[in-house]
Backbone as a ProteinNet text record, in pm:
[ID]
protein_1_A
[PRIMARY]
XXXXXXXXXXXXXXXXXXXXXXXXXXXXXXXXXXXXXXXXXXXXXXXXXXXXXXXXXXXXXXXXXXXXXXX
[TERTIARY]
-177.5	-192.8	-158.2	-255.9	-230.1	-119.3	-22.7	102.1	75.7	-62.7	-135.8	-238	-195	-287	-307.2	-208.3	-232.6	-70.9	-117.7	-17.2	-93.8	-34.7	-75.2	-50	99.2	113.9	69.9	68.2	-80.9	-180.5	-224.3	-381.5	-383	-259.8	-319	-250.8	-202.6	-181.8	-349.6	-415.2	-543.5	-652.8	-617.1	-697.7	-750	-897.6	-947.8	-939.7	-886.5	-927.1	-1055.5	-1123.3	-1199.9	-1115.9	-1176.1	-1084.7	-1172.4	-1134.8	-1175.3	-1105.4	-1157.7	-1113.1	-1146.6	-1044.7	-1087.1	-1112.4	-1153	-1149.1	-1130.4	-1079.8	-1024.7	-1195.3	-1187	-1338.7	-1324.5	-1433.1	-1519.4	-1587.4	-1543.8	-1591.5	-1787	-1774.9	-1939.3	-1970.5	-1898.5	-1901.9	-1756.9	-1729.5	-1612.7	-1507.6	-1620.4	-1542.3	-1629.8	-1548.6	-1638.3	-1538.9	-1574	-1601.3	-1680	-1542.5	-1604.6	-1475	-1462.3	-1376.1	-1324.6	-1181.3	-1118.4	-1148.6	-1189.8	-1222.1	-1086.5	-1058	-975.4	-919.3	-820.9	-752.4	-754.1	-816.9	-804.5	-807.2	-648.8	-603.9	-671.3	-697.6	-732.4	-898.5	-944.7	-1045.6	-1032.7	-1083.7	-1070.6	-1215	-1229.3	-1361.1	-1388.1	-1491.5	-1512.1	-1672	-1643.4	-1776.4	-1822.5	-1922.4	-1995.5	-2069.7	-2091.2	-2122.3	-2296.9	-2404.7	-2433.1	-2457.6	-2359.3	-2312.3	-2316.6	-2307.9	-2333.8	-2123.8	-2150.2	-2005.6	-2027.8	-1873.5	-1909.1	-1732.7	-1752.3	-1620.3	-1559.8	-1448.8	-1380.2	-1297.4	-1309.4	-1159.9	-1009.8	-944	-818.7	-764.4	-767.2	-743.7	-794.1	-907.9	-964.2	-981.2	-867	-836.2	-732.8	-783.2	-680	-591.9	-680.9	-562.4	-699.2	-612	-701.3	-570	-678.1	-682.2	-776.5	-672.3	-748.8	-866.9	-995.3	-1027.5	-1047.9	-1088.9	-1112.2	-1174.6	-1149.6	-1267.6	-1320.8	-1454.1	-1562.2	-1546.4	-1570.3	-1529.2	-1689
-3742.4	-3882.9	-3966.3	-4015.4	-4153.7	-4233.5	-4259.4	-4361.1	-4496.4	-4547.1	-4665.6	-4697.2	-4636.8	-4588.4	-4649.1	-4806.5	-4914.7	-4865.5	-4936.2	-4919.8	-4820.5	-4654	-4556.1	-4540.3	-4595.1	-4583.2	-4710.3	-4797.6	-4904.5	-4865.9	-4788.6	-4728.2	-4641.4	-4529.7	-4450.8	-4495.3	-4597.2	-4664.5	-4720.7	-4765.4	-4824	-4680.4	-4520	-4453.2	-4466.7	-4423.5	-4421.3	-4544.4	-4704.8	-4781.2	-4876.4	-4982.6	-5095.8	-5160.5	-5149.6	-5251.6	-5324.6	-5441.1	-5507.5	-5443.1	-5432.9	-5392.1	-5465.8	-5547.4	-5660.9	-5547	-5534.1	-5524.1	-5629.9	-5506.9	-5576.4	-5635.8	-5763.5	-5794.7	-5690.7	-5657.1	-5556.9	-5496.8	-5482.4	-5332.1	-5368.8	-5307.4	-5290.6	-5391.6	-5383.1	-5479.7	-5524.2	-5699.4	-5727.9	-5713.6	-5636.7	-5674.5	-5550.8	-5465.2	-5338.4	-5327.8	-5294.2	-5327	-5195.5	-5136	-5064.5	-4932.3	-4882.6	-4733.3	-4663.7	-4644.1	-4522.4	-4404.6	-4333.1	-4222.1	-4135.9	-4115.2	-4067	-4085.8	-4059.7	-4064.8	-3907.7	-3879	-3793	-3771.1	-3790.8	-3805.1	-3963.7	-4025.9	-4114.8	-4175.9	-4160.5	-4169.6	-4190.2	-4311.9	-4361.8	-4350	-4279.6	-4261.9	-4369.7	-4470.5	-4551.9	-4546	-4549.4	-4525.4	-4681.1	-4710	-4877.9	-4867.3	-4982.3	-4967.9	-4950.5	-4912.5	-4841.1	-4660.7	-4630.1	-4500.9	-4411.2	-4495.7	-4451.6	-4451.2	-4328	-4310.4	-4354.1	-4430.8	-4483.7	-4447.5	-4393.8	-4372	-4482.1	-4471.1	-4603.2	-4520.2	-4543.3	-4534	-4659.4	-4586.8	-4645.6	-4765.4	-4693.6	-4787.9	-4912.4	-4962.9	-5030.5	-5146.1	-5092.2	-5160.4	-5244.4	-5426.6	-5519.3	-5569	-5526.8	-5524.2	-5485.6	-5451.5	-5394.6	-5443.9	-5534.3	-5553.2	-5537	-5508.2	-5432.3	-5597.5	-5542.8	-5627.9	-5650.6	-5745.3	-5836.5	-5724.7	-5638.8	-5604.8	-5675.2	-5623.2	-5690.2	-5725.4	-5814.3	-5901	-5863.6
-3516.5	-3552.6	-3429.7	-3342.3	-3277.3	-3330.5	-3211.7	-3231.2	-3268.2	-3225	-3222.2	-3344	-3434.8	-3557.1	-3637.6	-3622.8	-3723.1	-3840.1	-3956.8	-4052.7	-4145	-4093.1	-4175.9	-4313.8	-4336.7	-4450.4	-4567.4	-4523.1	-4536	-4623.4	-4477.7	-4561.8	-4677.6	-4657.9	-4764.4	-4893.1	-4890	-5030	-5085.4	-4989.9	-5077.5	-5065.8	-5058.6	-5021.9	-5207.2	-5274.7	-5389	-5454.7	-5390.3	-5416.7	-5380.8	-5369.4	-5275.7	-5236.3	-5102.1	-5010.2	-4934.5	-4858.3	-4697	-4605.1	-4480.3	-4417.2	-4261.9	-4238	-4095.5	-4000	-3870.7	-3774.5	-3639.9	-3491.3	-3449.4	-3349.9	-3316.6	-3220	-3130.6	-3102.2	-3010.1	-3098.9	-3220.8	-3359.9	-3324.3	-3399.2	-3414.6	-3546.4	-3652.2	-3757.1	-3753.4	-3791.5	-3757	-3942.5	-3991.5	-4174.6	-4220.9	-4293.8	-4372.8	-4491.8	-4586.8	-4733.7	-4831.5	-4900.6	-4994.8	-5011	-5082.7	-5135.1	-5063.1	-5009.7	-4907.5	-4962.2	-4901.8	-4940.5	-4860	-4791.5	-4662	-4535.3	-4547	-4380.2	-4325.4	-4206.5	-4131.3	-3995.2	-3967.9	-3848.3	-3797.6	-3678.2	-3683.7	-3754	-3830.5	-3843.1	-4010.8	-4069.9	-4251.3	-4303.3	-4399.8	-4455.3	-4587.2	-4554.9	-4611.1	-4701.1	-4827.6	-4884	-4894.6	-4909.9	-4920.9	-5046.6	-5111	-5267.3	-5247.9	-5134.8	-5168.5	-5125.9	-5163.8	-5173.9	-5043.4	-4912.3	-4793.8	-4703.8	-4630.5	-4607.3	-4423.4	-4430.1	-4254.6	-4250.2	-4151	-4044.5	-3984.1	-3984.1	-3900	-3793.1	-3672.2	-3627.3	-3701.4	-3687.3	-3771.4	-3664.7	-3493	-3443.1	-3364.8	-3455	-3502.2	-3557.4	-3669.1	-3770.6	-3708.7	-3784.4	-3777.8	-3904.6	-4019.1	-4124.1	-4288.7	-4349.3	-4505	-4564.5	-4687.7	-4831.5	-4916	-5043.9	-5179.9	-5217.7	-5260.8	-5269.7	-5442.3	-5488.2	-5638.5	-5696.6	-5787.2	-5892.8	-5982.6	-5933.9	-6021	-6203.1	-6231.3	-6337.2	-6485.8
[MASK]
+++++++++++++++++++++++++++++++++++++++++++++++++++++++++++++++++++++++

């Protein structure tokens, strides 16, 4: 695990929930959005609602929150 890894224990509190997930500028997208699937080692597996899985590096990440379920 990278020392620089963000707030690990953070993440795997929202792992099998929806979340936002900011990134830090440079990312490729600056906001990704949708279901933790996993933390492994640096790298968070993010499913998107539609049903497509995208990798994050963790250190990356500028901060995740759980987001609103749908009503």
């Amino acid at each position: 695990m990278a020392k620089d890894c963000g707030p690990v224990a953070e993440m795997e509190r929202y792992i099998g929930k929806v979340a936002t997930i900011q990134l830090k500028s440079g990312a490729t997208a600056p906001i990704a959005e949708g279901r933790l699937i996993a933390l492994n080692g640096d790298t968070l597996t993010v499913e998107t609602s539609e049903r497509t899985r995208t990798h994050v590096d963790c250190n990356n990440v500028l901060s995740i929150s759980q987001s609103e379920p749908p009503s």
